[in-house]
C-alpha positions in Angstrom: 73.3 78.4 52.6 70.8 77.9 49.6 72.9 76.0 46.7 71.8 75.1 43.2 73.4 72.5 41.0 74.0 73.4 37.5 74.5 70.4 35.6 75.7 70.8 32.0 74.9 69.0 29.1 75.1 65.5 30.5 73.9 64.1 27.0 74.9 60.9 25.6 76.6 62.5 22.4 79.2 64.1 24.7 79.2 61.3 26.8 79.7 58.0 25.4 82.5 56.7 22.5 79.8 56.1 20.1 78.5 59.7 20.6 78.5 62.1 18.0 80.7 64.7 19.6 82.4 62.5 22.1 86.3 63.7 24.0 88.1 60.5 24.9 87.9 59.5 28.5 84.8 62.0 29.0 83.0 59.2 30.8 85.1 59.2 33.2 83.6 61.6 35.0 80.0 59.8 34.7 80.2 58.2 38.4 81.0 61.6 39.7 78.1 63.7 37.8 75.6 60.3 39.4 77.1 60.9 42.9 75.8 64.8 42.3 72.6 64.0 40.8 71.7 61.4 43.8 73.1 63.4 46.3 71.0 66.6 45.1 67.9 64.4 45.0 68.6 62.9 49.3 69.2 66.7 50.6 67.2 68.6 48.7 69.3 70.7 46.2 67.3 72.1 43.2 69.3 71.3 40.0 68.8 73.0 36.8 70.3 71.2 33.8 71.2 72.7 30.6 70.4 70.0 26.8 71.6 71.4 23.7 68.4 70.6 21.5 69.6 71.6 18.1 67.6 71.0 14.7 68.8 69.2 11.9 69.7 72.7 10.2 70.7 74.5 13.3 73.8 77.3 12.8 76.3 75.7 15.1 76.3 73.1 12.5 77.1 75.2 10.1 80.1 76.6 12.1 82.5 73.3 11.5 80.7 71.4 14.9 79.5 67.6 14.0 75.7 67.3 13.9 75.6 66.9 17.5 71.7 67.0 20.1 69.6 66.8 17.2 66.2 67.0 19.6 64.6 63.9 19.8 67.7 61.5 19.0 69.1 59.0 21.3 72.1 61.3 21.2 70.3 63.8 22.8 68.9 62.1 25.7 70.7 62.5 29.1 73.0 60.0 30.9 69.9 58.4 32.9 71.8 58.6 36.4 71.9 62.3 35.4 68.0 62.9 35.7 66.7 63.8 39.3 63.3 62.1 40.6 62.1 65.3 41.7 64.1 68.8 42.0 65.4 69.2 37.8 64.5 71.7 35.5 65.4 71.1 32.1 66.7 74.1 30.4 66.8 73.4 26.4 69.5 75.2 24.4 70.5 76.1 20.4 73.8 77.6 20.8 77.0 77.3 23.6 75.5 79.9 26.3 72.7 78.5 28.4 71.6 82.1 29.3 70.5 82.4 25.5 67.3 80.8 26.8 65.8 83.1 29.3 64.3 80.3 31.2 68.0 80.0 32.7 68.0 83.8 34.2 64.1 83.7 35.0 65.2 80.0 37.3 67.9 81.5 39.1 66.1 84.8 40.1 63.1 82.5 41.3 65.7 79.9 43.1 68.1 82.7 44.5 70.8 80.8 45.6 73.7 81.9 47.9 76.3 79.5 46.1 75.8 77.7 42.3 77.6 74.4 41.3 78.4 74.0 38.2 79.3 70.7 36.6 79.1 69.3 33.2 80.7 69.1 29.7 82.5 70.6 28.2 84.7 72.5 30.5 86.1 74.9 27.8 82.7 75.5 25.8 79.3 75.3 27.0 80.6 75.1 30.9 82.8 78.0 30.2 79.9 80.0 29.0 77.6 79.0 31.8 80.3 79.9 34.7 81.2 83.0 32.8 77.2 84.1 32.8 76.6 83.4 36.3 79.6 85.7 37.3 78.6 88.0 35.1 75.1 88.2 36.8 77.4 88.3 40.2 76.4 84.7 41.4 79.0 83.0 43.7 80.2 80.1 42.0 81.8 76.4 42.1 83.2 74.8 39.7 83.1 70.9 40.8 86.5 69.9 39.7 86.4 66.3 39.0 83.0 66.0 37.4 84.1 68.8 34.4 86.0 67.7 31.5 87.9 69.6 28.7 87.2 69.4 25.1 90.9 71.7 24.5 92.7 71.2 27.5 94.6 74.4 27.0 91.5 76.5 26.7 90.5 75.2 29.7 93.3 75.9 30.9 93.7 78.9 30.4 89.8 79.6 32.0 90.4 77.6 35.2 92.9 80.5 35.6 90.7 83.1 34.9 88.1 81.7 36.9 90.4 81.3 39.9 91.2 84.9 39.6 86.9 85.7 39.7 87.4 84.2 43.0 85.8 80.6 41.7 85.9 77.2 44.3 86.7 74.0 43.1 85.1 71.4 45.6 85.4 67.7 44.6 82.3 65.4 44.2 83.3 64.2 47.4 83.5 66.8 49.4 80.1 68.0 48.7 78.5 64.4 48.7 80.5 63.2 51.9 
């Protein structure tokens, strides 16, 4: 089976407590998104990772969202045990739906994967957009559960369902890393 990781917005703003648009006990999840990165990297698995790069004027800002991935700010950068040696493509992106840069689609149609893994932050925006685009465009998906975490934890919720309906697995970090 040919799988691609999907790693979402592993950015230090969403990341870390003195991040600009940080959810309390996000970083918990930072040991399990390293495990996926490394273990991508020892097998072989291409990963594609998603950055918001916004400007200092950009629209979502203007929507009631902190100034948030201003494109070259430390904020921006990705969690360092988040950036594969060989394997990544970074996919840049203004708004919440990685498919609104076409380099995500074009990536996928060149990779062709059987199975994608998504993983990321956060589970109710941005991941919720990327899982809901990939079914849309009829990719098998899963969702790795402990290396997602929820900005609203009823919104995501209420997608987990939906998701699990859409036929959506939920391995563990573990179970795909061994």
């Amino acid at each position: 089976m040919k799988a691609v990781f999907v790693d979402i917005d592993t950015q230090l703003d969403f990341l870390f407590p003195a991040g600009a648009l940080y959810t309390p006990g996000i970083e918990s999840i930072c040991g399990n998104l390293a495990k996926l990165t490394a273990h991508a990297v020892r097998v072989g698995i291409p990963i594609i990772s998603t950055m918001d790069a916004h400007t200092e004027d950009d629209a979502e800002f203007k929507q009631g969202w902190p100034h948030h991935c201003v494109k070259g700010t430390l904020g921006q950068r990705k969690l360092s045990t988040t950036i594969a040696a060989r394997g990544q493509q970074i996919v840049e992106k203004q708004t919440f739906d990685c498919f609104s840069n076409p380099r995500m689609a074009e990536l996928l149609f060149e990779m062709q994967p059987d199975r994608v893994y998504v993983y990321g932050v956060v589970t109710d925006v941005c991941v919720m957009h990327a899982v809901d685009g990939l079914l849309a465009r009829n990719y098998q998906v899963s969702i790795v559960s402990n290396a997602i975490y929820a900005y609203d934890a009823g919104k995501a919720e209420t997608c987990l369902g939906q998701w699990r309906m859409a036929h959506v697995k939920f391995p563990t970090t573990a179970s795909l890393c061994g």
